[in-house]
C-alpha positions as CSV (number, residue, x, y, z in Angstrom):
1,X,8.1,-3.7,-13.5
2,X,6.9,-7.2,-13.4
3,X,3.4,-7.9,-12.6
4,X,1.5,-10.8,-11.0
5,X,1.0,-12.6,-14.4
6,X,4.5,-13.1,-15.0
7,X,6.8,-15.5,-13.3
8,X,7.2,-15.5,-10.3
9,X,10.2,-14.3,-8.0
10,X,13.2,-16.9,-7.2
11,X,13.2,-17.9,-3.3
12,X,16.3,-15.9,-2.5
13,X,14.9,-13.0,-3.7
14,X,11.7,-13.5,-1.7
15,X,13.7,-13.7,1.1
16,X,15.7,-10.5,0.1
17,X,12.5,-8.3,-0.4
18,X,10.9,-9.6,3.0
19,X,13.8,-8.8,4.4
20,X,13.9,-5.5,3.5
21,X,10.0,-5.0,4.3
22,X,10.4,-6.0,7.9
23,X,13.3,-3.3,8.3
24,X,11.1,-0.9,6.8
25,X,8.1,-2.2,9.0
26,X,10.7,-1.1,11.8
27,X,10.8,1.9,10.9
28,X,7.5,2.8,10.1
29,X,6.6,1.7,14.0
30,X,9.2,3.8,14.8
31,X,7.9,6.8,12.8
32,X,10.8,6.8,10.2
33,X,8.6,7.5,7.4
34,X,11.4,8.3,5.0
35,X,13.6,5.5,5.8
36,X,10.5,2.9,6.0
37,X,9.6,4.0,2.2
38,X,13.0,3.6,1.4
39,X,13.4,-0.1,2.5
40,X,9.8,-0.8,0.8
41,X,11.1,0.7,-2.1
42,X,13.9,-2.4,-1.8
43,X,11.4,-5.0,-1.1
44,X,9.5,-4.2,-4.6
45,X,12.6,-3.6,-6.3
46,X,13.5,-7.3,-5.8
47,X,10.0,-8.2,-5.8
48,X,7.3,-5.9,-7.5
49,X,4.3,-8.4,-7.7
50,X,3.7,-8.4,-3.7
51,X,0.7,-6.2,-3.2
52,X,1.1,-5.7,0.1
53,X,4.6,-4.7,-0.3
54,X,2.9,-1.1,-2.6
55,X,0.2,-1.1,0.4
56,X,2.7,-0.5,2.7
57,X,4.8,2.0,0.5
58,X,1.6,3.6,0.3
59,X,1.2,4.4,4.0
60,X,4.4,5.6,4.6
61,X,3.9,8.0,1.6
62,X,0.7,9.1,3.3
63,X,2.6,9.8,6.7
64,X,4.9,12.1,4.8
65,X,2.1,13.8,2.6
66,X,3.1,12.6,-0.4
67,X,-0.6,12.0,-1.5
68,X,0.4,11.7,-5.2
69,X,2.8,8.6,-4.8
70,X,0.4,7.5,-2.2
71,X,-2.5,7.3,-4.7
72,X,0.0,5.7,-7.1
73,X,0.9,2.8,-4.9
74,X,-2.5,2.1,-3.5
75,X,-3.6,1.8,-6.6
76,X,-0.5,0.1,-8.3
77,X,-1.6,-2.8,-5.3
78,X,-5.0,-3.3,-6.3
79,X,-4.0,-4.1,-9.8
80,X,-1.8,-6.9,-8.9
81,X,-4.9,-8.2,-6.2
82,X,-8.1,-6.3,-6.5
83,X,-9.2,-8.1,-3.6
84,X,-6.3,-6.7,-1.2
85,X,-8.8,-4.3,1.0
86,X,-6.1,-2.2,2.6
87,X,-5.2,-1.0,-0.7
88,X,-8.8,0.2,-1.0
89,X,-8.8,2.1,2.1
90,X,-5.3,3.5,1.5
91,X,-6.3,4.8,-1.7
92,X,-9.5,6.4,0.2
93,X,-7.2,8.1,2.6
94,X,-4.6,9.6,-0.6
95,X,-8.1,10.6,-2.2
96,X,-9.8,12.6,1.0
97,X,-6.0,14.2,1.4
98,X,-6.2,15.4,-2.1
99,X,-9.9,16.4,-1.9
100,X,-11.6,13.9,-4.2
101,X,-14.1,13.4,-2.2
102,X,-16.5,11.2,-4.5
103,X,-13.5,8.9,-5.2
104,X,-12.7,8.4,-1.3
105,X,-16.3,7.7,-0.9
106,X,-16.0,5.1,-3.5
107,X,-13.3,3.1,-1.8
108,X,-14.7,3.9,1.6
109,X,-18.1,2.6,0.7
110,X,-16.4,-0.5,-1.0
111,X,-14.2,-1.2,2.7
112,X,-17.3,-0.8,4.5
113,X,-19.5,-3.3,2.0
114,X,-16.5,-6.2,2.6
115,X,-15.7,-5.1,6.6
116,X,-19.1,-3.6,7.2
117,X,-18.0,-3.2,11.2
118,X,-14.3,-1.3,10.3
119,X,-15.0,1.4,13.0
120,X,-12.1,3.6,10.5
121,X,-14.3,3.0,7.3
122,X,-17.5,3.7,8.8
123,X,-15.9,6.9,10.5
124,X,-14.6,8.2,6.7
């Protein structure tokens, strides 16, 4: 897989991969967790250095308990933008569902330092 260093995508395959991560948007809002990962899958198969694009895949992989590809993709989106937050808490969430606790906290406490009133940070 590329990463964020390396050149960056042609236009029609931005378009393509935003294409296919509004469809997979839809079906996340719709509660299609399977399809939703497989159009986000789509989007970073055309273009893998979007970090929200693994932030999203990480979600949906939450939603279906996959905690382990969950973990992989939060954290697969922080390396290409360390300062992508949701990729923080999404990794906090695949941690507490795993039960490593003093990780979670880690990300938590680092959500709450940069969004000190996220009511969803504070609460974990």
């Amino acid at each position: 897989m590329a990463d964020s260093s390396g050149p960056s995508a042609a236009p029609e395959d931005v378009a393509k991969a935003e294409e296919h991560k509004n469809k997979a948007n839809e079906y996340f809002k719709d509660k299609k967790y399977v399809e939703a990962i497989e159009f986000y899958t789509k989007a970073i198969d055309v273009n893998p250095s979007v970090a929200s694009y693994y932030g999203n895949w990480s979600i949906a992989h939450l939603r279906t308990e996959a905690f382990g590809y969950a973990l992989q993709d939060a954290s697969k989106a922080l390396e290409l933008d360390k300062n992508y937050i949701k990729g923080y808490y999404r990794r906090a969430s695949a941690y507490m569902a795993m039960g490593k606790f003093k990780l979670a906290l880690k990300d938590s406490e680092l959500v709450k330092k940069v969004r000190p009133k996220d009511k969803d940070a504070i609460q974990k």
